[in-house]
N, C-alpha and C positions, 0 to 999 in steps of 0.2 A: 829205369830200375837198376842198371848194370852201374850206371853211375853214382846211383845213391847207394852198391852198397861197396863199390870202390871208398866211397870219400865220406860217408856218413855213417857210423858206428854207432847204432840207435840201442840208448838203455831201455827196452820197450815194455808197455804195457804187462802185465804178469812179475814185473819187477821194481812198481813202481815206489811212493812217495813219502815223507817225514818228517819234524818239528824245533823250533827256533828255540828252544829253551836252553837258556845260558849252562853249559857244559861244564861244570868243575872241574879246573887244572888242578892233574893230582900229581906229586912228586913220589919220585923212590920208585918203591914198589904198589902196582896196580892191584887195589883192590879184588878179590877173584869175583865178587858178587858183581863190579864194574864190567867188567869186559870179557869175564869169564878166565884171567891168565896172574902170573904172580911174577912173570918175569919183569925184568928190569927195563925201562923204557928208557930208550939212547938221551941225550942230551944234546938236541938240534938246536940248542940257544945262539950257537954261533951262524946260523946256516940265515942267510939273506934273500930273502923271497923278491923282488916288489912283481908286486900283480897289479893288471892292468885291466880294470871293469868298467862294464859299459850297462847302464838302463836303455837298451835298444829299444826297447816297449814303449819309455814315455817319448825318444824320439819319434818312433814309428807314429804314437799318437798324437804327438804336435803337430802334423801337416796339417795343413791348411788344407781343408778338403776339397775347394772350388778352385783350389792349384794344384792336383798333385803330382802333376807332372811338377812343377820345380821343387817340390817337398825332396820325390825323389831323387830329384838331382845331386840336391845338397846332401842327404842320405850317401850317396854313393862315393861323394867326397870324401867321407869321415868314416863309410863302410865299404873301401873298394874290395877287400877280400872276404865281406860275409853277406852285403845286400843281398844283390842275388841269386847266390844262393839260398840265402831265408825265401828269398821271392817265389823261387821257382822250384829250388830241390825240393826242402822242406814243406811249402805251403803247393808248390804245385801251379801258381800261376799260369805259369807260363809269359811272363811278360819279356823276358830276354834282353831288357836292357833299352828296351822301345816306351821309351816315358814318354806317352802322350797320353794328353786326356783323355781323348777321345778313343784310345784303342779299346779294344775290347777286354783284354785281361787286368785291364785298370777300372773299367768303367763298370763292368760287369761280377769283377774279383775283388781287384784289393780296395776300391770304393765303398762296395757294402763291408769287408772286414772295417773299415775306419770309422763307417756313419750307423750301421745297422745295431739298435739300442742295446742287444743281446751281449753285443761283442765290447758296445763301449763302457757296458756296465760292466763286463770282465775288467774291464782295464781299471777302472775306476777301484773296483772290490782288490785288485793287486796292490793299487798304489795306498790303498788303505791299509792292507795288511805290510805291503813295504815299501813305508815312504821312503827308506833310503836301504840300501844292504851290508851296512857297514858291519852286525852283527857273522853275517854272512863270510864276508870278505874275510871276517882274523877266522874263521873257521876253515874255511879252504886255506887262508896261507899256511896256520899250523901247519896242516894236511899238507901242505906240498914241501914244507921244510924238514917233515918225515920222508917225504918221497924221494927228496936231495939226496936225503942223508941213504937212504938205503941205494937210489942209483943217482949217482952226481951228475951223469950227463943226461940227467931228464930237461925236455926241454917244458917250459912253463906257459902256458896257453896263455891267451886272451880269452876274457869269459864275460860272455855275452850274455844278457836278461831280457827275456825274450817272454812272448806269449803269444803260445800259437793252437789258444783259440777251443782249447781242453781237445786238443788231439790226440791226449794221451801218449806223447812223448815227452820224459821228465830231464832226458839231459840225454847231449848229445856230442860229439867228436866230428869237428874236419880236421882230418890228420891227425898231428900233433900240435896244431898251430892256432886251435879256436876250440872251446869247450862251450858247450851252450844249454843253459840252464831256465828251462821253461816254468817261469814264475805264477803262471793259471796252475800247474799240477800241481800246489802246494799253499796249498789254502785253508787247509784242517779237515779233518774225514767227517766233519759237519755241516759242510760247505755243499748248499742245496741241488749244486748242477751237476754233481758227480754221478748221482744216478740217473741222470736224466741221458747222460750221454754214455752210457751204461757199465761206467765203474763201478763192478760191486762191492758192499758194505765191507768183506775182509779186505778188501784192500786201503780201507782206514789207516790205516799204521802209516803206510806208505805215504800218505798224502801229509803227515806233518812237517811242519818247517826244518825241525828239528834231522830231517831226511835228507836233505838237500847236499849235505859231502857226503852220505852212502851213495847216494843217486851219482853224481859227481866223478868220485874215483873209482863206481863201480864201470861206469861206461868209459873211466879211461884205461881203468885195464883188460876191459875186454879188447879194447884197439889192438893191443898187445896180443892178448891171448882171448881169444874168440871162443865161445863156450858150444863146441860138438856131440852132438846128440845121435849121429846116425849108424846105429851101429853099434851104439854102447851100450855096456851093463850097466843094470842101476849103482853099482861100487863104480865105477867109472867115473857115471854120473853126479857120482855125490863127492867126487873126492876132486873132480873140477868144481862144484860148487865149494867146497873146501878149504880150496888153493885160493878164491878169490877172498874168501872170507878169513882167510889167513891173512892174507896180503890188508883187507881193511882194517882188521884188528890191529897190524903195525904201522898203519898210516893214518888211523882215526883212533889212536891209543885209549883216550881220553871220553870215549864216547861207550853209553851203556851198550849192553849185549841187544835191549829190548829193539836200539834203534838200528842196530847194524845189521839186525836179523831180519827189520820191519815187522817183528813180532809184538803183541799186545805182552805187560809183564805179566800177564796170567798164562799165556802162549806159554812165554821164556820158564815158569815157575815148573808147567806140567814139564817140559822138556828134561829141566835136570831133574827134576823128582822121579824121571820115569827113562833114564840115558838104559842102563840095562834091560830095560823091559823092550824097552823101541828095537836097540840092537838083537836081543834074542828073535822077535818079533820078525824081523827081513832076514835071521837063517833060518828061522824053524818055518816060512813061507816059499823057502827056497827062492826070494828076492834080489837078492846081494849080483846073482851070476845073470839075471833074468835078461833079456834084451828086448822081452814086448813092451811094445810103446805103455799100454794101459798098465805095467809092474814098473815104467820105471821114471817117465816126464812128470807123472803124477804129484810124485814125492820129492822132485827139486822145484819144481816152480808152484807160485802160489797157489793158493786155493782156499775153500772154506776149511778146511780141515783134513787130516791125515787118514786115508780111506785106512779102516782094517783096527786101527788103534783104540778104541773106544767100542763102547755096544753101541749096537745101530739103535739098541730101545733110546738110548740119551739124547733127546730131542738137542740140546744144546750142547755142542762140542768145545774142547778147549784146545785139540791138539792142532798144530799151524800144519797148512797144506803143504810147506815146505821144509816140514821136518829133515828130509834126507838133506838138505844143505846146511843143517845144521849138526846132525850126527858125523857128515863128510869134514866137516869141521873139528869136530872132537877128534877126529883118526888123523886129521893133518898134525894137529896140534901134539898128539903122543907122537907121530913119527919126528918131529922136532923136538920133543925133548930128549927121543932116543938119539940122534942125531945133530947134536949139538954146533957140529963144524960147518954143517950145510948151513949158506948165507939164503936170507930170503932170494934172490937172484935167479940161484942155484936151484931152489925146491921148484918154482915157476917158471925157470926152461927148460927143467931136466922133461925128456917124456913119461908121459907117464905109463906107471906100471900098476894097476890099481889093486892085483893081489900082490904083489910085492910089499909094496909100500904099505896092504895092510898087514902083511904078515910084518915087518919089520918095522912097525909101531909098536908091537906086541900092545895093542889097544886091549885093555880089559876093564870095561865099564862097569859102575858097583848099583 
């Protein structure tokens, strides 16, 4: 475990999945209904990506099952810095590099993942939904020739297409040198096996394709800046959820509010229709300073709904479990416009000061 969480930077469950649909390139100035901002979005046209992707899934599922010790050989060839790893960190094997048929964590583990009907019909139902990723691939480069452009000596992963197996990890980081992007999480939030394996229904949003660079750049900035909860106030709380959803608004420019929030647009609609009400709501509760768990994890990570926001009478809720990382957001975004000079860079290393920085947004939501 000490190892996996040295080298493995898990975007996890509670944050998951989202949908392929062709993104409108917009020039100038950003639509506010788009991404929620009216600034001016840089001109990365000269910034040069090449990214380097792999369908590790349909290799994985091409072994020849009555060989697979020499499957994984050749595997290992073509995958010497991420096989086993997938093997053993991530999936847990155990196999260490010991390809024989006969051993136990092949014969007993990764055999039935390759032959057992459940798992090959996964693979199958992926390669249906993407026969190839090329839509995928110009979406991440965008995304990374904004990340250039904002830190030039970013280094540019290798990213792996992977399925493992609805474990409910949607993208993941070794180092800075392999980003790994679990293509089972992302199959549409009507995709029958997600409850079976007990993803629930709000987390629909999550699971469309069109998710897949939130999921992406979310797990690679956390590499960076890892999201701490012990000890914090819910304003804390929300203005680290914030700073990351800053950071994806200027690296996923081009991308609605609905999918960057993993929010449904009925979510996104109560939200602005109700930014002052939410806000009065967490001072007049005395929330903002709170530090019990049950006033403050609640309201940045997901859930069916935003406890407190609604009457309990309304059987069906609209307000998103993760409201607070969205209002942490609206307070990021006013201390940036008071604050002009501060480079994205700057706002995501400086530490944070969470009544500072609200008091010096002079945030006043209508």
């Amino acid at each position: 475990m000490n190892k996996l969480n040295r080298f493995l930077k898990l975007y996890c469950y509670g944050r998951l999945v989202g949908n392929l649909l062709t993104l409108g390139v917009l020039t100038g100035f950003l639509l506010a209904g788009c991404n929620g901002t009216t600034e001016k979005t840089p001109d990365v046209s000269a910034q040069k990506i090449s990214l380097n992707t792999y369908r590790f899934d349909k290799d994985l599922y091409a072994i020849d099952t009555n060989h697979v010790s020499d499957g994984l050989k050749n595997l290992a060839a073509k995958y010497p810095d991420f096989l086993n790893f997938y093997l053993d960190t991530i999936l847990g094997y155990g196999i260490h590099g010991n390809f024989v048929d006969t051993a136990g964590p092949i014969r007993e583990g990764l055999r039935v993942f390759l032959t057992y009907k459940d798992y090959v019909g996964l693979e199958d139902t992926i390669k249906t939904h993407y026969p190839d990723t090329k839509e995928i691939e110009k979406q991440l480069t965008d995304g990374f020739k904004y990340l250039k452009h904002y830190y030039p000596n970013q280094t540019i992963p290798k990213v792996m297409f992977v399925n493992l197996g609805l474990n409910r990890l949607p993208a993941f980081t070794i180092d800075t040198s392999i980003l790994g992007i679990s293509l089972d999480m992302f199959l549409g939030p009507q995709y029958t096996y997600y409850r079976s394996v007990g993803i629930p229904d709000y987390m629909g949003a999550h699971m469309r394709p069109s998710y897949i660079p939130v999921a992406a750049f979310s797990v690679i900035y956390s590499f960076s800046h890892p999201f701490v909860s012990n000890d914090r106030t819910l304003l804390d709380l929300m203005l680290q959820r914030g700073k990351e959803q800053y950071f994806l608004h200027k690296i996923l420019p081009n991308t609605p509010d609905s999918v960057l929030f993993g929010f449904t647009q009925q979510q996104l609609n109560w939200c602005n229709a109700n930014e002052a009400m939410t806000y009065n709501f967490f001072i007049h509760q005395n929330l903002l300073y709170s530090k019990e768990v049950h006033n403050t994890l609640t309201y940045v990570n997901d859930g069916p709904y935003a406890r407190g926001l609604e009457p309990v009478t309304d059987v069906v809720k609209t307000t998103p479990g993760n409201i607070g990382t969205w209002l942490g957001y609206k307070i990021v975004s006013a201390y940036m416009e008071q604050h002009p000079e501060v480079s994205l860079a700057q706002l995501l290393s400086a530490p944070l000061d969470a009544a500072k920085m609200l008091d010096d947004a002079k945030y006043r939501p209508k």
